[in-house]
Structures are given as structure tokens and as C-alpha cells.
C-alpha positions in Angstrom: -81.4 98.7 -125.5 -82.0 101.9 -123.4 -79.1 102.7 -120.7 -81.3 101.8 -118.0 -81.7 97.7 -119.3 -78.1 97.8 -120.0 -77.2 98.5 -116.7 -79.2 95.8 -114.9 -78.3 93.6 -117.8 -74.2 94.1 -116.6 -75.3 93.9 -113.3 -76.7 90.7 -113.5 -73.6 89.0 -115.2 -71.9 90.8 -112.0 -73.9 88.4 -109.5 -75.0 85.1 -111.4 -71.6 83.3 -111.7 -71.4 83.8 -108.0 -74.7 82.6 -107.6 -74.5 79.6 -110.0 -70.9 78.7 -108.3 -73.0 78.7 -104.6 -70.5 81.1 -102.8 -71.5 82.7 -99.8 -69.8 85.4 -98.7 -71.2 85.4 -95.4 -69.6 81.6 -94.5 -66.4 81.1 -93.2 -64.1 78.0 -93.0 -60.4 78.2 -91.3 -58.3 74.8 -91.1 -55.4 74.8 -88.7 -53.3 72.0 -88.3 -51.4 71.5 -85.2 -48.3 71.2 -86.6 -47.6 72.0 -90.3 -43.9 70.7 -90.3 -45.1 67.4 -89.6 -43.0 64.4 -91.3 -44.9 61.4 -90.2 -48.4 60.9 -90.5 -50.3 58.0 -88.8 -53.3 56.8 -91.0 -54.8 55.8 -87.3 -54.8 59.3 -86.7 -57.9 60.0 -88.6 -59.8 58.0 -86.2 -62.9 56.5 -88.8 -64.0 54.8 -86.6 -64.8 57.6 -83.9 -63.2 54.9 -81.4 -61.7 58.4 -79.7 -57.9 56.9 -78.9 -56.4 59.4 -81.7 -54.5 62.8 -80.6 -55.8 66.1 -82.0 -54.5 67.5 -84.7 -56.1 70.1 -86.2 -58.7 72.8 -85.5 -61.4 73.6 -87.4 -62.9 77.6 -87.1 -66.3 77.7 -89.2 -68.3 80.7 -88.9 -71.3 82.8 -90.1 -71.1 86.1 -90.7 -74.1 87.0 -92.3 -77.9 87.6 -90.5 -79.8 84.5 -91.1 -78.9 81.5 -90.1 -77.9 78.7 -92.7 -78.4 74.7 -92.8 -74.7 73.5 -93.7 -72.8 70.1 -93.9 -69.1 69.8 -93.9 -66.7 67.8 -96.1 -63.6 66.7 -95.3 -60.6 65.3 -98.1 -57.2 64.5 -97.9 -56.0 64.9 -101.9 -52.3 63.5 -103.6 -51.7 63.8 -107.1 -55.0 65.4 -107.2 -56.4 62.5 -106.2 -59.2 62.6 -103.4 -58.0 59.0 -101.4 -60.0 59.8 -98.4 -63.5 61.9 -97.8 -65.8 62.2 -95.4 -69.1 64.5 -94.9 -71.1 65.6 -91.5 -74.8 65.4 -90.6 -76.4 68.3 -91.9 -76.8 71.5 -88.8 -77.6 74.7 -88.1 -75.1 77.7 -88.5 -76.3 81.0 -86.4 -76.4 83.9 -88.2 -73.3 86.3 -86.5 -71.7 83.5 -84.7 -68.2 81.8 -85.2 -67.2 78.0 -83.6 -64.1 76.3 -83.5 -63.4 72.2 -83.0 -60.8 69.5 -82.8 -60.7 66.5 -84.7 -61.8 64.7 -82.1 -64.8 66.7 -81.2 -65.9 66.2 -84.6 -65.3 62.3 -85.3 -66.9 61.8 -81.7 -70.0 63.8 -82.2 -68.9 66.0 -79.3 -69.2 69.3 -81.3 -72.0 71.2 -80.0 -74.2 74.5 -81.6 -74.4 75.8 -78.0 -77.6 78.0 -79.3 -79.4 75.0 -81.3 -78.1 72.0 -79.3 -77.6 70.2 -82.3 -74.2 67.7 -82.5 -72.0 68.2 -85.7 -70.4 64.0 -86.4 -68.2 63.8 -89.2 -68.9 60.3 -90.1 -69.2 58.0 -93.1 -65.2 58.3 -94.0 -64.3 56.4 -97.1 -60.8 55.3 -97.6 -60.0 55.0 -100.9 -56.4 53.2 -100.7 -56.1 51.8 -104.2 -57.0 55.9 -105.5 -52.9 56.0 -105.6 -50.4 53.1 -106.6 -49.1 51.6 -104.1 -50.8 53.7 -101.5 -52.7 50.4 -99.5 -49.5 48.3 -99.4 -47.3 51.2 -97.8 -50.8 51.9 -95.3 -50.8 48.5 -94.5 -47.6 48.1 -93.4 -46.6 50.8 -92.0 -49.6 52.5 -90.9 -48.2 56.1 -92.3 -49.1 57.8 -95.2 -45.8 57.2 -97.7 -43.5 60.2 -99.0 -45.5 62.8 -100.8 -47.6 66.1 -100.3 -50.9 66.0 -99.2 -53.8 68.6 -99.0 -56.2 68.6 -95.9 -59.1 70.0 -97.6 -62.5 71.3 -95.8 -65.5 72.3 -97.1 -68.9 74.0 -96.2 -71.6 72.8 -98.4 -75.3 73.6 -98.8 -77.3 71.4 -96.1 -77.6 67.9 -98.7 -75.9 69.6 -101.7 -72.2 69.1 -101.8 -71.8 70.7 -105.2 -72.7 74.0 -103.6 -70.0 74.8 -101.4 -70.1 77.8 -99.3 -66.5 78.0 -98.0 -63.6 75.9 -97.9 -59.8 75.8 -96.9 -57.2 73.4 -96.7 -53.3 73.0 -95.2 -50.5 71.2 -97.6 -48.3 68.4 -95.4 -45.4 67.6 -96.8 -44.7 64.2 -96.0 -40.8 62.7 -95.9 -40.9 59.9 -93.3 -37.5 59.8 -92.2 -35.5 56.8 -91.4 -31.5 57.5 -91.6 -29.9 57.7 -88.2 -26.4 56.2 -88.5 -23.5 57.2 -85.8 -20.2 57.2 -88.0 -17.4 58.4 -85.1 -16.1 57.4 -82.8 -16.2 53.7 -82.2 -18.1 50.6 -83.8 -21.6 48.9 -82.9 -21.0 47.2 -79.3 -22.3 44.1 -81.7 -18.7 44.0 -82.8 -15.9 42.5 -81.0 -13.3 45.3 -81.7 -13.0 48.0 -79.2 -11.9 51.2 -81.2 -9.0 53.3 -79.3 -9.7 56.9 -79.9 -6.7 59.5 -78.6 -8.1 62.2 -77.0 -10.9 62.8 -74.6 -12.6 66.2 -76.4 -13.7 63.3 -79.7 -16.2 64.7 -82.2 -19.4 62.9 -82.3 -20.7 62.6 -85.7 -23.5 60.8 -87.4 -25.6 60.6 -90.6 -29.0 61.6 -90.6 -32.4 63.0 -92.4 -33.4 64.8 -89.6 -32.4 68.4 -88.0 -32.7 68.3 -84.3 -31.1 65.2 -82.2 -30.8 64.0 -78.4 -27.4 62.2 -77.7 -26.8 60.1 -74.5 -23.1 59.2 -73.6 -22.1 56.8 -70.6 -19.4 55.2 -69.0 -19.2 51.8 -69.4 -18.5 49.8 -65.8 -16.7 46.5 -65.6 -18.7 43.4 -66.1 -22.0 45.6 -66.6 -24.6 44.6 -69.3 -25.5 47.3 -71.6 -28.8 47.4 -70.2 -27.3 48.2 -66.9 -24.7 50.3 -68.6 -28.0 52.4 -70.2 -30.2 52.6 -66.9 -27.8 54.9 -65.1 -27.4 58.2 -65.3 -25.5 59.5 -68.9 -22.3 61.6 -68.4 -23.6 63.5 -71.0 -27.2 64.3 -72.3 -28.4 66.7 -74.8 -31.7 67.4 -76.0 -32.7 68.9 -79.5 -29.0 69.6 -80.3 -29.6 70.4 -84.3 -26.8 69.5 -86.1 -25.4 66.1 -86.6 -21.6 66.8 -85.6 -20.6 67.6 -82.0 -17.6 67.9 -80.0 -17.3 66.8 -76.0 -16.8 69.8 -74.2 -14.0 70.6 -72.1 -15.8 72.2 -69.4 -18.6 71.2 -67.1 -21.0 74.2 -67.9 -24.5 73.7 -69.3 -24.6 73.9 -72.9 -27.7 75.9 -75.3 -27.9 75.6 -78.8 -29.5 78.3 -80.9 -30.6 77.9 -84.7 -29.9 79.9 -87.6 -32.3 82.8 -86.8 -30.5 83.0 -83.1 -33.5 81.3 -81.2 -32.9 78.2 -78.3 -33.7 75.2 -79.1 -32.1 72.9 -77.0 -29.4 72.3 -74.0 -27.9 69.8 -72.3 -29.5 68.4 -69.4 -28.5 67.0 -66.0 -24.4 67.1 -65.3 -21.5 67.1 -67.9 -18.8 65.1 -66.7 -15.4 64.6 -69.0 -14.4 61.5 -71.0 -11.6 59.7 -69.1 -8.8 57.7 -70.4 -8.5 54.2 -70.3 -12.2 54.3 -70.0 -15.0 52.3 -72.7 -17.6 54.5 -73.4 -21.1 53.8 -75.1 -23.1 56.7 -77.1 -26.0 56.6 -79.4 -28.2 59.2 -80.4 -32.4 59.7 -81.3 -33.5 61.8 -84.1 -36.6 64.2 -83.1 -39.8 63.9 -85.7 -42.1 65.5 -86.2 -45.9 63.9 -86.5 -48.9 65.2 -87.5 -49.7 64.9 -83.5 -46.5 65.6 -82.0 -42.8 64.0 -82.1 -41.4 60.7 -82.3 -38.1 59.5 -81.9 -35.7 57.0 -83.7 -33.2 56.1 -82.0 -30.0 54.6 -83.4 -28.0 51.4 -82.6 -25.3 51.5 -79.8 -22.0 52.2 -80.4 -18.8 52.2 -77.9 -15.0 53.3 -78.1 -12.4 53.6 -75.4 -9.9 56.4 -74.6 -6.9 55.5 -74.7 -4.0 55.4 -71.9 -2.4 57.8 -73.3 -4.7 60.2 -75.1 -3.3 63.2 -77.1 -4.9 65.9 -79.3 -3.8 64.2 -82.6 -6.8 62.9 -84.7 -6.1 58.9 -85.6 -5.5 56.6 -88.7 -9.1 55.2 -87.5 -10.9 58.7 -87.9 -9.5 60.5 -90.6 -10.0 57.0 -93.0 -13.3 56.9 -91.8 -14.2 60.7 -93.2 -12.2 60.1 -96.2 -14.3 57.3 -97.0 -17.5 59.3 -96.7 -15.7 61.9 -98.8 -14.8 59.6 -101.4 -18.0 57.6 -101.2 -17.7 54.6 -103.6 -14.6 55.2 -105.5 -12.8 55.4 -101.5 -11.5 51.6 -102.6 -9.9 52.9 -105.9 -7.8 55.8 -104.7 -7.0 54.3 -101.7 -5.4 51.5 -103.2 -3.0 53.7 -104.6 -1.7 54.5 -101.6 -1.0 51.1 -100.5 1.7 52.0 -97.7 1.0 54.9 -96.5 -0.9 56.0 -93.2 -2.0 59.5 -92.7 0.1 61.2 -90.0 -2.9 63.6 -88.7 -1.7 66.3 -90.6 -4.2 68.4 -92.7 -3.8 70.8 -95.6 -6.9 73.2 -97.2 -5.1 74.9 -100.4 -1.4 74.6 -98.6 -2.8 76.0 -95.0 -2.7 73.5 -92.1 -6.2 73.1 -90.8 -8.2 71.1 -87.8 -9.7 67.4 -88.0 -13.4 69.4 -88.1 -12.6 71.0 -91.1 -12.4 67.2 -92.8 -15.7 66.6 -91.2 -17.5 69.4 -92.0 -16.6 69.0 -95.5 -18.1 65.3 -95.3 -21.4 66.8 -94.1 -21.4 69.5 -96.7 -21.2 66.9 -99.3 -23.8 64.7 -97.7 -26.4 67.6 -98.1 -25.4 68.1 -101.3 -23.7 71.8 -100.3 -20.6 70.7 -102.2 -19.4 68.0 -105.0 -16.3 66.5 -105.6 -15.0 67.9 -108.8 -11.7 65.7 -109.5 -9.1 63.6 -107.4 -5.5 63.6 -107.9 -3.5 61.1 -106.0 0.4 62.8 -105.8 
């Protein structure tokens, strides 16, 4: 074989997988989801229907970059376990050679995705849902309308006008799905469900509650004699914050506005309206909402009601009531065993960290730290 049939012989090789495998250079796909951190995804949200009621959530840039124009579909997959659960496909239109486009979600299910130059519409229609793909998928759907815990990959495609084994471009976005549900206030005070008003000594209280989210809104108000809660929760809140992110706060001592910052030193929330103190002898009610994210914005949970009262004659000394309660989420189920070795005995507010005296945070911060799994308990020794 002479050098010059060799040559096209390599050069061949060189193009025909690309050929075979349909790729076109020239044929660009970019998927953008509006918000990648999402946690929550609403099943509705994909709108099969094309009843138009759904929020946008993603962009889609497709683009041709070469000089003739191309007949194209699109396909559109939402994978698990590398499972394809839900597909869909386009009419077939044309793509102008050196032109790029870019639509929403709801441009495409609606039809409303116009070739400016041809006219044509671009419909993503015939969706298929394929629940049962993934076990126990259509029961969770059902009855929640969410997709369930898991990661998912959003996957587009560009296929060859009535060919969708010859794809031309694709591109896809990974959701990580956790669907959070914990938000549980822990201190100070007890559900206003139950009939025993907890006393708390001092009005600068830390706030803490257990949740699986990062960023929080807390409302606190002063509770007025013979007021409803309902009437209780349509006033004004002595205290509001919005996107605080961290589940353990303490009620400031002054009246300023407050900003929070997260790790990298960026804001991300502040307290809104006035900040007026806690008084004693008053009953206060707090809860708090935990911010969301969805695959079209945020939702909120918010968490049940919980009230305590200041007492008469508060002091800075942390209570029985409040260090029991953080010992008990220290000690998780085994609080019952060591504490009945101390049948007795009360804690006098007095805290040690290897022999140094430290504050009633320091307890609660180590609570958190084991709640996130940032610390274990290694052994207990009752003395």
C-alpha cells in the first residue's frame, strides 16, 4: 500500500466514527436551570400538559454555528439510577445556519418558541411519564407531588430531524434532590399546645432549633392578655429576621439592625422592621420558617408555635430547664440512663470544658456540632 492510500486510509478512520456517532460540530445545545441548589422539585412543574400555570425553570440556548441550515428535533429526559422516567421530543424545525436562540420551559411546552427567520413554532409535546421506571417512584409522585430524595439528570438533546439516534448535541444539569422536612424549635419554652408556661431567667435567651435546612426567618411577639394566638400573630413581631443561616441565635441587647454574612463574608440576611427587648414578667411566642429551595424558587416550612415567659426576676444564670434540655440532645437516647444516676442532683448553671469555666453557648454549640455529625461522643463518665 503506497504512502499516498495509507494516508487517506488513516484519514478516513479519523472522520467515520464521528460520522457514524452523528456529531455535528456545528450544533450547539446549553441547558441552564434556574436554580441548581434546588431541594424540592414539583412533578407539576413540568407542565405535560402545556396548561401554562407552571413557573420557569430552566433556559434552553440551542444554536447553529455552521453555514447551512439544519432540520432538528429536541429531546428532553429526566434520568435516576440511569433510568430515563420521563422523555419527551419536539416537532421537527428549522435551525439557521450562524444563528443562536434561547427559551424557557414555558416557551417550549406552550409552543410559544418562535424561529424569528422561518416562523416556524418549536412544541415540546408528547411527554411520557414513566413512574413505575423506579420503585416506589408513582407512590411518592402521587402523594406528594415532588420527585422523592435522589439525584436527577435534566438531559437535552438535538437530534437529526425524525432520527433520534443521531444526536447532534446535548447537555444536561444534575439536581440533587433532599426534600427537607425537620424544623423543630428546642429552647426556650414548649408548644403553646401545652399547658405549662416555661419560666426562662433572663431576657438575652438563645433561640435554638433543629433543622435540615441552612437559612431561617424567626418571628418573636409579645403575647397580650386575653389575646388569641391568631391575634397574638397578626401584629407586628418584636423581632423579625429574614434568611438568618444558622439555627442558634441569641436576642440582642441592643435595638440596632442586625446583618448576617456566610462563611465566604457575603450578606445574606438582616433583621427587618424594629428590635424591641424581651421584658420580664412578659409571655412570649416564637417560631421559625426554614427557606427552600425549589426548582422554581423558595418555599417555606414553618414550624409549630412555641411560647415561654421571662421571669420576674430574670438574671444571667442559664436554668435547670435549659441546660437538661441540651444535655438531653447531647446524650441522645442513653440521656435516661446516665441521668438516673444522678437522681438528686440539679445543675447549678455552672459549666466546665477540660477544668475551664465556660458560657451556656458553648453547651449548645456542642449539641449542634453533634447533630451535624462534626463531633461524636466518645465515652461518659458519671463522677
Amino acid at each position: 500500500m503506497n504512502s499516498l492510500v495509507k494516508s487517506f486510509f488513516i484519514l478516513s478512520l479519523l472522520i467515520l466514527p464521528n460520522f457514524l456517532l452523528g456529531q455535528a460540530p456545528n450544533i450547539t445545545v446549553n441547558l441552564v436551570l434556574f436554580n441548581n441548589q434546588a431541594n424540592i422539585f414539583y412533578i407539576g412543574d413540568l407542565d405535560p400538559t402545556g396548561l401554562g400555570n407552571a413557573p420557569n425553570y430552566y433556559t434552553l440556548e440551542i444554536g447553529n454555528l455552521g453555514s447551512t441550515d439544519e432540520r432538528v428535533q429536541l429531546g428532553f429526559e429526566i434520568i435516576s439510577d440511569n433510568k430515563s422516567f420521563v422523555d419527551a421530543t419536539s416537532n421537527a424545525f428549522t435551525l439557521p445556519a450562524n444563528h443562536t436562540y434561547a427559551f424557557t420551559n414555558n416557551q417550549l411546552n406552550l409552543g410559544a418558541a418562535i424561529i424569528p427567520e422561518t416562523g416556524e413554532e418549536i412544541e415540546i409535546t408528547d411527554y411520557n411519564l414513566n413512574f413505575d421506571e423506579i420503585n416506589n417512584l408513582q407512590n411518592v409522585v402521587t402523594s406528594t407531588g415532588k420527585l422523592p430524595a435522589g439525584i436527577y439528570r435534566f438531559v437535552f438533546t438535538v437530534f437529526q430531524e425524525n432520527n433520534p439516534s443521531l444526536i447532534l448535541a446535548s447537555d444536561e444539569e444534575i439536581l440533587t434532590i433532599t426534600n427537607p422536612t425537620t424544623i423543630e424549635p428546642l429552647y426556650p419554652g414548649e408548644r403553646v399546645s401545652n399547658a405549662v408556661l416555661t419560666e426562662i431567667p433572663t431576657t438575652f435567651p438563645y433561640f435554638y432549633w433543629q433543622s435540615d435546612v441552612s437559612q431561617f426567618n424567626l418571628y418573636v411577639y409579645r403575647k397580650y392578655e386575653d389575646k388569641s394566638i391568631q391575634d397574638v400573630l397578626s401584629r407586628d413581631p418584636i423581632l423579625h429576621l429574614e434568611r438568618y443561616p444558622n439555627n442558634l441565635f441569641q436576642y440582642p441587647a441592643e435595638s440596632d439592625p442586625l446583618f448576617f454574612y456566610d462563611e465566604a463574608g457575603n450578606p445574606v440576611g438582616q433583621s427587618v422592621g424594629a428590635v424591641r427587648p424581651l421584658e420580664p414578667g412578659n409571655t412570649y411566642y416564637w417560631y421559625v420558617e426554614a427557606i427552600i429551595p425549589t426548582n422554581s424558587g423558595e418555599t417555606v416550612l414553618p414550624s409549630d408555635i412555641y411560647q415561654f415567659k421571662i421571669a420576674e426576676l430574670a438574671g444571667a444564670q442559664a436554668d435547670v430547664d435549659m441546660i437538661l434540655r441540651y444535655l438531653r440532645q447531647i446524650l441522645g437516647d442513653k440521656y435516661d440512663l446516665y441521668m438516673s444516676k444522678l437522681q438528686g442532683y440539679d445543675p447549678d448553671g455552672n459549666i466546665l470544658l477540660n477544668g475551664v469555666p465556660v458560657q451556656i453557648e458553648t453547651l449548645i454549640q456542642l449539641a449542634t456540632q453533634i447533630q451535624d455529625k462534626q463531633a461524636e461522643i466518645k465515652n461518659v463518665v458519671v463522677q
